[in-house]
N, C-alpha and C positions, 0 to 999 in steps of 0.2 A: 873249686872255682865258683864263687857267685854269677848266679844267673844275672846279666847286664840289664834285660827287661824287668825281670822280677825288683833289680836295685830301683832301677829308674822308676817306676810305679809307685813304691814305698819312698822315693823322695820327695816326688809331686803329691803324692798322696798328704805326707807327713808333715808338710811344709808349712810355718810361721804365716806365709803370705797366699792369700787367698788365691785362687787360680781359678781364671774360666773361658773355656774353650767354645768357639761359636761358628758356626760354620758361615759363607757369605751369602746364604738367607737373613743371617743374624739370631739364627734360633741356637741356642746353649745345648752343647752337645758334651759337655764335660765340665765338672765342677770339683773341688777337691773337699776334704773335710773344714779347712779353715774356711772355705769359699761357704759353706752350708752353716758355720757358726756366725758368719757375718750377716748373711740375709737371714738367719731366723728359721731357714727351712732346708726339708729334706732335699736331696739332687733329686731325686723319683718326681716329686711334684712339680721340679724345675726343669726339668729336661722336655725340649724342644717348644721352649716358649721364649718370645721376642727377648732378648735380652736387653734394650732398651726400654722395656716395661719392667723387667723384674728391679733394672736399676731404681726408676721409680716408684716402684708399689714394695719393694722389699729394704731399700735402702735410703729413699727421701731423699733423689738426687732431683734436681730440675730437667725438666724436658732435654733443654739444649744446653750441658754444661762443657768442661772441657774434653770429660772423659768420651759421651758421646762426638763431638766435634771426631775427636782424637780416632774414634771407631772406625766411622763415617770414612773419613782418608785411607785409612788402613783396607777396608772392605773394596770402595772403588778406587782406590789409587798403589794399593800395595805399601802404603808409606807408616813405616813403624816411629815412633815416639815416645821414647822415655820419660821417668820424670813427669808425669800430667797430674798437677795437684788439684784433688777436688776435695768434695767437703757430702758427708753423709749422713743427715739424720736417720738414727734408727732409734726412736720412739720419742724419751724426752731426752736421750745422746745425743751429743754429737761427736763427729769423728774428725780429725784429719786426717786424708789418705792420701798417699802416694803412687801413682796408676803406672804399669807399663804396657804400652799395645805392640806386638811383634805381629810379622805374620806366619801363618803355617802353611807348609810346601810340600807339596808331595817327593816321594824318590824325583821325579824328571823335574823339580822347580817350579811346578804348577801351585797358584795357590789357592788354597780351596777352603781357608777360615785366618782365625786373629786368635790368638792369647794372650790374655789379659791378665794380669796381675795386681794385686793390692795391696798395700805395707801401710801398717796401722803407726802414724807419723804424729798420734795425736799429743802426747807426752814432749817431743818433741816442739811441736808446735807451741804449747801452755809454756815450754821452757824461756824460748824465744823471744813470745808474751814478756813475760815476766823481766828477762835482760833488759827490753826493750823497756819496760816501765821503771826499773831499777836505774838505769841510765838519765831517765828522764827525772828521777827523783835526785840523782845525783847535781845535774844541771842545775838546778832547782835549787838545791841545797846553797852551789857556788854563789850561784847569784845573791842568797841571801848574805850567805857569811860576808860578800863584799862591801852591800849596800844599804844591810837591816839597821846599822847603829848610826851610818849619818841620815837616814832619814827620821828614824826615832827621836834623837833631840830636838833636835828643829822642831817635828811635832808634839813632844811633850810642852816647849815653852811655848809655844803658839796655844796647848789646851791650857796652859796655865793664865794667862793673859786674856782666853776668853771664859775661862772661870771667874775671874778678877772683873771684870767687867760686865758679868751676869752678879755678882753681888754688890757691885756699888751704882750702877746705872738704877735710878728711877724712873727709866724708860720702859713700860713694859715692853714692847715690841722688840725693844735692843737686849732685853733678857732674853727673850724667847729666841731672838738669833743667837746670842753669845750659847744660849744651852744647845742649841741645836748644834753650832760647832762641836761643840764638846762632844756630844753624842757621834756625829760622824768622824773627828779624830779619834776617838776610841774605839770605832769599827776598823781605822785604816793600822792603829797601834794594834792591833789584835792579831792582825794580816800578818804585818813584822814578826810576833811572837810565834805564829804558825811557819814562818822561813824560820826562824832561826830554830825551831824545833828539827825540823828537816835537814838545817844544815849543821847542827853541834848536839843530836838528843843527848838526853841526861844520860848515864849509865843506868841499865834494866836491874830490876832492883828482884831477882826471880824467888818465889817461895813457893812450897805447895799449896795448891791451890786446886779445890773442888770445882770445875766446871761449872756445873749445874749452879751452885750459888751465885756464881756470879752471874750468868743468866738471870736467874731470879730477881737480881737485884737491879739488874737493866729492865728486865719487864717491870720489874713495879713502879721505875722510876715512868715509865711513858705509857703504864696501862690507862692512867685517866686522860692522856692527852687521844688515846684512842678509843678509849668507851666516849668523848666527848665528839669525835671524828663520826662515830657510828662503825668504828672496824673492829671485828673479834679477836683477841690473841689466842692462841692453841701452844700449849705448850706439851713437848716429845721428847724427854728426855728418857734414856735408856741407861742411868747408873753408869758412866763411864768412868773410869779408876783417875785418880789426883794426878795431876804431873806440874812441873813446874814454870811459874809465870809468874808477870809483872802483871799483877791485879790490876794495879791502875791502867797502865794501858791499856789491858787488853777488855777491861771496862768502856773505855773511851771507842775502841772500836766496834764493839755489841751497840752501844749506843749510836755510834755513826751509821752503821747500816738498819739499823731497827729504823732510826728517823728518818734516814730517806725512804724505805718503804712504805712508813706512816704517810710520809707528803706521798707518794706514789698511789697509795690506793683507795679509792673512792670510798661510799658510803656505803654499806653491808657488805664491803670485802673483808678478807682473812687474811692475817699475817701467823704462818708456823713457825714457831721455836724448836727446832730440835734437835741432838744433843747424841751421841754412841760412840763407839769403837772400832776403827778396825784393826779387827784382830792379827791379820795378815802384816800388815805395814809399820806397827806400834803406831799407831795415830788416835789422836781424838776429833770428832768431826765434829762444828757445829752447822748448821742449814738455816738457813733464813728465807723463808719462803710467801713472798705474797702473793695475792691477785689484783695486783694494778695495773696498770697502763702498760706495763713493760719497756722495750728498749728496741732502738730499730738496730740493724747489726754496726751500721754508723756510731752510733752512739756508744754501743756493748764497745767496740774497737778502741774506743780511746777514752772508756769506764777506768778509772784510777790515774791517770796523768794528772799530773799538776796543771792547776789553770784553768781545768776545764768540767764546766758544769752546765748542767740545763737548768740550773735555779735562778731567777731571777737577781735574789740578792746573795749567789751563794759563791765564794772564793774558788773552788776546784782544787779546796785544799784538804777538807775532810776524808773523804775515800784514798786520796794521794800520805794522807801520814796515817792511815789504818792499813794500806798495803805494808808500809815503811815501816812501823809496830808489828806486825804477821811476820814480816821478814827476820827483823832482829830475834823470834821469837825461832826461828828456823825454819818457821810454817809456809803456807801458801794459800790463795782466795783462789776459788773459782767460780766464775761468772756466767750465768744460763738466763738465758732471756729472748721475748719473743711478743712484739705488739701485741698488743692485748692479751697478753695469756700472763703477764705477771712475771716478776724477774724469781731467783736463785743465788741466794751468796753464801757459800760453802768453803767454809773457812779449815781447814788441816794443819794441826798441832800436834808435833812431836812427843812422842812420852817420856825420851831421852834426852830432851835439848840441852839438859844442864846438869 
C-alpha cells in the first residue's frame, strides 16, 4: 500500500504548476520545484520573506495587480478566487499566468495561510493573439474582395484624365495639380492592391531556400538608407539548415519589419539581424532587434491589425500582410517591446511546412 503522505508530497512537489504556500503574515512558508524554476531561486533563500516582494523583485509583477488584490481578500477575508490572470516579467520574458488563491485550514477549520498556484497560459495566450489577428485579416480581406474593383476603375479613369490634362494644359500650375493627382491616385490604387492581396493572395510559390541569403539580401537592400540614418546593422546568423519558402514574400516581410525599425530608431542606435535553429521544435528563428523608441503595451496590442499604424502616412497594412505571409508559411511572429528600450520581431518557420 502507498504511503498517502509520501503520494501527496511527490504530487505537490512534482507538479507542472507552480505552488506557494504563505502563512497570514504573508511570509512564504512553502514553495514547490516548478514555484523555484519560475522565480529563478532557491526555496532556502525564499522562505519567510514577504511574499508580495518576492512577486515583485522575482517575477516583475506590479505592486497592486490582480494577483496581489486577489491575496489581500483571501488573507483578511477568507475569500478564495480562481482563475486570476496576470502577467509576469522575468527578465526580457514575458509570461502569461493563470493564478489560483484557496485558503488553508487547519483540522478544526481555522485559517491560518492561502495557496497559490501558477499555470504558465503563455502559449495559450500568443494562440488567442494570433485568431484574434487572423480574424481581423480575414475581415479585412471581405471587405476588399467586395469593394477593391469598383473603386479601382473609377480611379484609374480619373488618373487617366489627369494625366491627359498635365500633358496638354500650357498652364503650369494646372500641371502641377493634374501631376499631383496622379501621384495621390496612385498611393490610393496601391491601398486597393494591398486589399486584394489580403483578400485573393497568389498561390506560394515554395522552394528551398537558405535563410541567411535572403537576410543578406534585405540588409543590403536598406544598409545605406541606414548608414545614411546614422544606425548600425549587426548581423547573427548561426548556419541554420534550408527549408522551404516563397522567397518573395518572405523577402517582402524582412523588409517590412527591417523598415519600420529603421523609422523607429534614432541616430547611433543598432538594429540586430539574427538568424538559428531550434533544435527541439524543427524551427528556423529569425530576430530583429533594435534600440528605438519602442512601443507602449497599447500599441504592442493591436501591432499587426489591419488599419492600424502610428506612421504618419503609413496604411496599417504592411505588418498586417507580413503576419498573413508568416501564416501561409505555417510560421508565427512574436512581438517584445518596451518604451524606450526598443522593440523585438521574432519570426518562427517551420522546417517541415511543405
Amino acid at each position: 500500500m502507498v504511503n498517502e503522505s509520501w503520494l501527496m508530497q511527490e504530487l505537490v512537489e512534482n507538479s507542472d504548476r507552480a505552488i506557494f504556500v504563505i502563512n497570514l503574515a504573508n511570509q512564504l512558508i512553502y514553495i514547490n520545484r516548478a514555484g523555484e524554476n519560475l522565480t529563478g531561486e532557491n526555496r532556502s533563500r525564499l522562505a519567510g520573506l514577504d511574499f508580495h516582494s518576492i512577486l515583485a523583485s522575482h517575477m516583475g509583477m506590479a505592486p497592486q495587480n490582480n494577483l496581489v488584490r486577489a491575496i489581500n481578500r483571501c488573507v483578511g477575508d477568507g475569500a478564495e478566487q480562481p482563475g486570476v490572470p496576470v502577467v509576469a516579467e522575468l527578465g526580457a520574458e514575458k509570461k502569461w499566468l493563470q493564478a489560483g488563491v484557496r485558503c488553508l485550514r487547519d483540522p478544526e477549520g481555522q485559517q491560518y495561510g492561502c495557496v497559490i498556484t501558477l499555470s504558465d497560459v503563455t502559449r495559450l495566450q500568443q494562440m488567442e493573439i494570433q485568431m484574434s489577428r487572423a480574424e481581423a485579416l480575414a475581415s479585412a480581406g471581405q471587405i476588399a474582395a467586395g469593394v477593391a474593383h469598383e473603386v479601382k476603375n473609377p480611379l484609374s479613369a480619373v488618373r487617366g484624365f489627369a494625366q491627359l490634362i498635365s500633358a496638354r494644359s500650357e498652364n503650369e500650375q494646372i500641371r502641377r495639380y493634374a501631376d499631383y493627382m496622379v501621384e495621390e491616385i496612385d498611393k490610393a490604387i496601391q491601398i486597393i492592391h494591398d486589399f486584394l492581396r489580403l483578400a485573393r493572395p497568389p498561390a506560394p510559390s515554395f522552394r528551398l531556400t537558405q535563410i541567411e541569403e535572403v537576410l543578406e539580401e534585405v540588409v543590403t537592400l536598406v544598409e545605406t538608407e541606414a548608414h545614411f540614418r546614422g544606425i548600425r546593422l549587426v548581423r547573427k546568423y548561426s548556419n541554420p539548415p534550408p527549408l522551404m519558402l516563397d522567397q518573395t514574400r518572405i523577402r517582402q516581410v524582412f523588409l517590412n519589419i527591417l523598415a519600420n525599425a529603421i523609422g523607429a530608431t534614432p541616430r547611433g542606435g543598432q538594429i540586430t539581424v539574427a538568424a538559428g535553429l531550434n533544435d527541439g521544435l524543427d524551427q528556423v528563428w529569425v530576430d530583429i532587434q533594435d534600440t528605438g523608441t519602442g512601443m507602449t503595451p497599447d500599441v504592442l496590442a493591436r501591432i499587426g491589425q489591419p488599419f492600424f499604424t502610428t506612421k504618419e502616412n503609413g496604411t496599417g497594412l504592411g505588418l498586417s500582410l507580413s503576419y498573413k505571409m508568416i501564416q501561409d508559411h505555417g510560421g508565427q511572429v512574436l512581438v517584445h517591446s518596451e518604451p524606450g528600450m526598443g522593440s523585438s520581431f521574432k519570426v518562427f518557420l517551420p522546417l517541415n511546412n511543405k
